[in-house]
C-alpha positions as CSV (number, residue, x, y, z in Angstrom):
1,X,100.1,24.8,108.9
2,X,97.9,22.0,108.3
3,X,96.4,20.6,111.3
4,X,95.1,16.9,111.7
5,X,94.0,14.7,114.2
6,X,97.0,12.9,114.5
7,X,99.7,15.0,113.2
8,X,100.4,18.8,112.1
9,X,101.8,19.2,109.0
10,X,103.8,22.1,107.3
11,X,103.5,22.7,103.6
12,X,105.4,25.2,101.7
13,X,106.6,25.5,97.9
14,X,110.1,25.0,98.0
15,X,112.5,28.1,97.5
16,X,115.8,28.6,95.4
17,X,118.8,29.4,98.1
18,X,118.2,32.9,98.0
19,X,114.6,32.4,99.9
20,X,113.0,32.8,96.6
21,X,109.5,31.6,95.3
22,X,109.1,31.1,91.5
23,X,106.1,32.6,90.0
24,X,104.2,32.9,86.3
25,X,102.5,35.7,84.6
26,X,98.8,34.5,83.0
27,X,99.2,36.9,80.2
28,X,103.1,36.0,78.5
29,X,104.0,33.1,80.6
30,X,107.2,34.2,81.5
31,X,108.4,33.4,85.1
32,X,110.0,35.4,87.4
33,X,111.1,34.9,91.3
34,X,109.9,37.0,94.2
35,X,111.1,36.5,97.8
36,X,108.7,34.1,100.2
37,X,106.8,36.0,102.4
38,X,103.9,36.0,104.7
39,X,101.5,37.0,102.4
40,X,102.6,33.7,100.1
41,X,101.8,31.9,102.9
42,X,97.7,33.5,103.0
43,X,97.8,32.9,99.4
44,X,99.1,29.4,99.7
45,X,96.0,28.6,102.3
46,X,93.6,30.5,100.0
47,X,94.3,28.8,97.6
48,X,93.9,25.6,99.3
49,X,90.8,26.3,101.1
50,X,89.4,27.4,97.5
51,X,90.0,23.9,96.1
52,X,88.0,22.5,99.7
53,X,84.8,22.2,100.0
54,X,83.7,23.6,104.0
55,X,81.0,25.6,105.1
56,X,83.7,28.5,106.4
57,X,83.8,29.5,102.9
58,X,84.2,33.4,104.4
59,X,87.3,32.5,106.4
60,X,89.2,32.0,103.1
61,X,88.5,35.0,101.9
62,X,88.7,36.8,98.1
63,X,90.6,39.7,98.0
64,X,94.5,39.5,98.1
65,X,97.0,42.3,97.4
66,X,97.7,43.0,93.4
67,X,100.5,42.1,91.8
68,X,102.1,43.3,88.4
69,X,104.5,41.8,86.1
70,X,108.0,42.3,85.9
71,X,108.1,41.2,81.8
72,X,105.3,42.7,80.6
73,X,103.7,44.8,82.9
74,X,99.6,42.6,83.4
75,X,98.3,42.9,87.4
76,X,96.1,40.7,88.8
77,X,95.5,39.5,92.6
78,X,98.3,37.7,94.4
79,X,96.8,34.0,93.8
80,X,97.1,34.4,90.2
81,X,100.9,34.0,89.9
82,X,101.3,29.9,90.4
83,X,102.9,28.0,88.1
84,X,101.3,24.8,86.3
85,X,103.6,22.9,88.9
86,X,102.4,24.6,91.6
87,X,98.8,24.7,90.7
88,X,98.8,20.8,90.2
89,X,100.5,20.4,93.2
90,X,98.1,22.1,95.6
91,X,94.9,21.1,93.8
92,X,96.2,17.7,94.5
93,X,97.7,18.1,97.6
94,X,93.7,19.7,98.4
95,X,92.3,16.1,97.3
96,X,94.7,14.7,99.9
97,X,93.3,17.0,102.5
98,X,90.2,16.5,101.4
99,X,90.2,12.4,101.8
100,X,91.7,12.9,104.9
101,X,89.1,15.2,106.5
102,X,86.6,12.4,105.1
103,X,87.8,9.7,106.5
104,X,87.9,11.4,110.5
105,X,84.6,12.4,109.4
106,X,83.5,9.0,109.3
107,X,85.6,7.7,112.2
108,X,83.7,10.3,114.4
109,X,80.7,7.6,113.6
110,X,83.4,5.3,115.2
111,X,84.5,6.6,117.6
112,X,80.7,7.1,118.9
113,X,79.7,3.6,118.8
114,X,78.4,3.2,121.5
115,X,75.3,6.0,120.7
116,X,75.1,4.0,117.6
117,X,75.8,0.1,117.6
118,X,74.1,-0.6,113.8
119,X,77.3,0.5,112.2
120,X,76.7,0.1,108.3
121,X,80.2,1.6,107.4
122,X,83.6,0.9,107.5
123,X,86.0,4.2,107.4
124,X,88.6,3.5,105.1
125,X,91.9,5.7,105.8
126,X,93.1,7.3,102.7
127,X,96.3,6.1,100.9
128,X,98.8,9.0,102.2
129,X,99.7,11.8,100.1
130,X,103.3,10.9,98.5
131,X,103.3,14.0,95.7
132,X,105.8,16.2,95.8
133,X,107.2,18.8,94.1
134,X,110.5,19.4,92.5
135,X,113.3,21.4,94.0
136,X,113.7,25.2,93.7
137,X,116.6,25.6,91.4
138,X,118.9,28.8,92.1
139,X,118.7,30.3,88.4
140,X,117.5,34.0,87.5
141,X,119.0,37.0,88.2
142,X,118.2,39.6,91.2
143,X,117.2,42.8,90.8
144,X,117.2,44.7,93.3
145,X,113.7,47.6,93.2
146,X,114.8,50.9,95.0
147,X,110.9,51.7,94.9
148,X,109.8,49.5,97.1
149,X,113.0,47.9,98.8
150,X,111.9,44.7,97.3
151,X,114.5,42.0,95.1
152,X,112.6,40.1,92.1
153,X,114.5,37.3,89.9
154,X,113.6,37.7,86.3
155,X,115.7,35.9,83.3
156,X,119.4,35.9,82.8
157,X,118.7,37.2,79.1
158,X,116.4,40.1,80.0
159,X,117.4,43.0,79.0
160,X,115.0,46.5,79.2
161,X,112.3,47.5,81.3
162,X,110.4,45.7,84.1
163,X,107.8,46.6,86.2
164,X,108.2,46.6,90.1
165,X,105.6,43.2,91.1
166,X,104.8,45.6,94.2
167,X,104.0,48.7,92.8
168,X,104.2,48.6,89.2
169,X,106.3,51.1,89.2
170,X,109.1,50.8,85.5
171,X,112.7,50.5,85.7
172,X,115.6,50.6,84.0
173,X,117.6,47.3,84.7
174,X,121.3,46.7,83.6
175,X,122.4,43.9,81.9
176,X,125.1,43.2,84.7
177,X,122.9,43.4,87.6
178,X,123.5,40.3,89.7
């Protein structure tokens, strides 16, 4: 949650139907779907608080839980898996934040005229934040991953291997899994 003077806002990435959160491997760009979960939500803050400037910079903290992929098999930490859509989103959604925290800033100045009647300034409030992001659509296919007791989405025509995104661990997926 996202936590203003006048008003609290909640932003999540939207899921397909199933409760599931698309995400896309650096390495072969292939995208996959793993169920949202608490740690999305860290990684979803992280990653907001990375693209903020603030002098908590410790509070945001680095290290995040590794992830592998289900196609071809690359890990890297938890923040690495946003798609193009979702990293635009949040980077701009982060400039939002970021004019907004600005702007009450300033209006502290304000708001405290009366320690300071030379006012040189007028606070602006910022144009409100109207991006959005497209809906979730309910494609892919779910595997279930007996390893960890985890479902992932990958592709409708994959056929193979994949890797467990938990634990890496390779299985053996039928073609009529559902």
């Amino acid at each position: 949650m996202i936590a203003t003077t006048h008003l609290e806002e909640q932003l999540k990435l939207p899921l397909d139907r199933r409760g599931f959160l698309r995400r896309e491997c650096a390495i072969c760009h292939r995208q996959f779907k793993l169920r949202w979960s608490e740690q999305d939500a860290v990684l979803l803050m992280r990653r907001l608080g990375a693209e903020l400037r603030h002098v908590n910079d410790h509070e945001v903290g680095h290290h995040t839980a590794r992830r592998t992929c289900p196609y071809c098999g690359a890990r890297a930490d938890g923040d690495a898996w946003w798609t193009e859509e979702q990293r635009l989103f949040l980077t701009r959604r982060a400039a939002a934040l970021g004019e907004e925290i600005r702007f009450e800033q300033l209006r502290h100045v304000e708001r405290t005229l009366g320690q300071n009647p030379n006012l040189t300034f007028l606070p602006v409030p910022p144009t409100p934040s109207r991006d959005a992001i497209r809906a979730e659509p309910d494609d892919m296919r779910v595997v279930p991953l007996v390893c960890c007791g985890e479902d992932v989405k990958v592709r409708d025509s994959w056929s193979g291997t994949i890797h467990c995104p938990f634990c890496g661990v390779e299985h053996d997926i039928q073609r009529t899994a559902s």
